[in-house]
C-alpha positions as CSV (number, residue, x, y, z in Angstrom):
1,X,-8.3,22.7,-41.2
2,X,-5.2,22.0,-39.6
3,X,-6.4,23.1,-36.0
4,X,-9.7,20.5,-36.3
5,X,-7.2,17.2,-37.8
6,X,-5.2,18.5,-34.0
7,X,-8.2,18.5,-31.6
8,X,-8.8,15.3,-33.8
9,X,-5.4,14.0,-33.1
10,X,-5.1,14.9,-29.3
11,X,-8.9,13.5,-28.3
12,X,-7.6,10.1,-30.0
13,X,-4.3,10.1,-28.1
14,X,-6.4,10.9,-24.7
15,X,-8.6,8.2,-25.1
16,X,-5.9,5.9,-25.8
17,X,-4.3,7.2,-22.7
18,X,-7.0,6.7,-20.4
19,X,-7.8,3.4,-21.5
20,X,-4.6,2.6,-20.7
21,X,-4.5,3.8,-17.4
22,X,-7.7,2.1,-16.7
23,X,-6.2,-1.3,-17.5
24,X,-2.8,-0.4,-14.9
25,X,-5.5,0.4,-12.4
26,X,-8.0,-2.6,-12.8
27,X,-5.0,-4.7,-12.1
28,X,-4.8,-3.6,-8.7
29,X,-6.3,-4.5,-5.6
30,X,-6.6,-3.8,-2.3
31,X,-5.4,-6.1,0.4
32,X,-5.6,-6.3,3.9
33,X,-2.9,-7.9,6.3
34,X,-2.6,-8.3,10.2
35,X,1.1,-8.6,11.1
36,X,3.0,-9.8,14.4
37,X,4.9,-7.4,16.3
38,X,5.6,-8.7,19.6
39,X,8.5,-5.9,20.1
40,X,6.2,-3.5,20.7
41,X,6.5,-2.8,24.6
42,X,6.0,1.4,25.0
43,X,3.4,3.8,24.3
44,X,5.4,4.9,21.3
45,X,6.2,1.9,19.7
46,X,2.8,1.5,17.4
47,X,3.3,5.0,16.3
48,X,7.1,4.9,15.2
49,X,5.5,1.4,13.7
50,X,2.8,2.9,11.8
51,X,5.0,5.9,10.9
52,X,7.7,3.2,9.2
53,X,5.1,1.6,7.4
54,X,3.0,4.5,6.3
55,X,6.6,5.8,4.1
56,X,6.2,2.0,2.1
57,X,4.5,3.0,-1.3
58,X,1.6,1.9,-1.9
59,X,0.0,1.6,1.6
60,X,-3.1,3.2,2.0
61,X,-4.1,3.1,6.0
62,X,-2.4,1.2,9.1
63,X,-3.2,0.9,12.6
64,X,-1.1,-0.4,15.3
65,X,-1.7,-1.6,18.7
66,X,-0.1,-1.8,21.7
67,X,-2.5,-3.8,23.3
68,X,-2.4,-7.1,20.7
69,X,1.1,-5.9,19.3
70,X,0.0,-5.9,15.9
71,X,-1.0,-3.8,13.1
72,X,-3.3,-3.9,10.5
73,X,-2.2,-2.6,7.0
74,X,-4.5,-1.4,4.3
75,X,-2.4,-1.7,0.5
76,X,-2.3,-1.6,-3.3
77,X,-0.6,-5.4,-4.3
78,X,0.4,-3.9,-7.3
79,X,2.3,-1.3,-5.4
80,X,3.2,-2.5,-2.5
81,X,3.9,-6.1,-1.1
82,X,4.5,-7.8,2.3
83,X,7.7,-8.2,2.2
84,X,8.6,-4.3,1.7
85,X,6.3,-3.9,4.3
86,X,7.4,-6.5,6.9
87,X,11.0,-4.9,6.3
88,X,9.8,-1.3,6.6
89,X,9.1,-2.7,10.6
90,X,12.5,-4.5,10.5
91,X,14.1,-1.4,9.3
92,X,13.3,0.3,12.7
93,X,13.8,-2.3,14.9
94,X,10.7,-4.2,15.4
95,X,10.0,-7.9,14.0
96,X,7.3,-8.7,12.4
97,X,5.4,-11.6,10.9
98,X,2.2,-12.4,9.1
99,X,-0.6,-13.5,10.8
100,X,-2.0,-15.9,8.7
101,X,-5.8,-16.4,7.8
102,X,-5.6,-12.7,8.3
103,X,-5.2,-11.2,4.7
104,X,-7.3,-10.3,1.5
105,X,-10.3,-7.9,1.5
């Protein structure tokens, strides 16, 4: 008996965990940003860029050109946010600034 009021206990207290972590998750969404980063001059500079911003939590994809000096950054909001990631750049050496008009997905 008390084996069945445990596998009773613990199916209750899973359910009520995963509901919960449903909830955390819905809140989240996905955003997309273009930023500035007219320091970018060398062959190297978009990787050490996207390299820098790939160690911010929360961000999910980036891809930086030389070409346009910019990079486009795939995040979680609810992880992540422009400002840690505009100072992730800043941390290396490279400015950068929101392109606006260019964000949400």
């Amino acid at each position: 008996m008390k084996a069945h009021l445990m596998i009773r206990f613990l199916t209750i207290v899973m359910i009520f965990l995963s509901v919960g972590l449903m909830s955390v998750h819905g809140h989240a969404a996905e955003q997309t940003i273009r930023l500035s980063i007219p320091g970018m001059n060398c062959a190297s500079c978009p990787y050490m860029v996207e390299w820098a911003i790939k160690e911010v939590d929360g961000v999910k994809r980036v891809d930086a050109t030389l070409e346009d000096t910019s990079a486009i950054v795939v995040f979680e909001d609810s992880i992540a946010s422009i400002e840690a990631i505009v100072k992730a750049t800043a941390d290396i050496g490279y400015v950068s600034t929101l392109v606006t008009g260019a964000s949400g997905s």
